[in-house]
C-alpha positions in Angstrom: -2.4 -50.2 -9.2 0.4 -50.2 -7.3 1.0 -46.9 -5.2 4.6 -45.3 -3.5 5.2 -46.4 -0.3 4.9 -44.4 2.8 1.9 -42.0 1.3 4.7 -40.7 -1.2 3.0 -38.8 -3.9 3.0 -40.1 -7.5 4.8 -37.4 -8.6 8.3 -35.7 -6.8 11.0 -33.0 -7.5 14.3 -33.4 -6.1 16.3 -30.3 -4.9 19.5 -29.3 -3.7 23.4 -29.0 -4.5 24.9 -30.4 -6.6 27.2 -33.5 -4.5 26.3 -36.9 -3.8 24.0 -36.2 -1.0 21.7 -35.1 -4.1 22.7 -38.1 -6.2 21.8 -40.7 -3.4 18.5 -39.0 -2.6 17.8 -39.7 -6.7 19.4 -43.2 -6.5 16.9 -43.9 -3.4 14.1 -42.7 -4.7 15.1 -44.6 -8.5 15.8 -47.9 -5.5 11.8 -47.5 -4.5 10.9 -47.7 -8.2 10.7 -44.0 -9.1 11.6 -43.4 -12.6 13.2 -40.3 -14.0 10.6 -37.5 -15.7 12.9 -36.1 -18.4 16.4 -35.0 -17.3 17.4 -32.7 -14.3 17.1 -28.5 -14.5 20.7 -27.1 -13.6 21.2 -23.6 -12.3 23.4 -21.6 -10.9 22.8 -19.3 -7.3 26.3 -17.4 -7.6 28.0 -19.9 -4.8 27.3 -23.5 -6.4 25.3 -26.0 -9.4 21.3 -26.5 -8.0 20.1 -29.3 -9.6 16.1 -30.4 -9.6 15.0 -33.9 -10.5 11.2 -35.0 -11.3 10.7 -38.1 -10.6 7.3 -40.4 -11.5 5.6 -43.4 -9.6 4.9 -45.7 -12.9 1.5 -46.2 -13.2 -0.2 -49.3 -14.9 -3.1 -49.1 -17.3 
């Protein structure tokens, strides 16, 4: 079984604005071979979007 590098754990959220610092940390962590749990939780804090992304390490049977 193949584990994430750097002691990573199997299982990650994602936080932050809404901007493409946000959408590269996703895209790296997608480039690692992260895939995407479901689709992203918006919200709002009353200045700008949040956005929070799970991401899973695939694991092999």
């Amino acid at each position: 079984m193949r584990t994430p590098p750097d002691g990573l754990p199997i299982y990650r959220v994602l936080t932050g604005p809404d901007d493409a610092t946000f959408c590269q940390r996703v895209s790296e962590a997608i480039g690692l071979g992260y895939e995407l749990h479901e689709g992203p939780a918006i919200s709002f804090n009353g200045e700008r979007v949040i956005v929070a992304q799970a991401l899973l390490w695939p694991t092999q049977p």
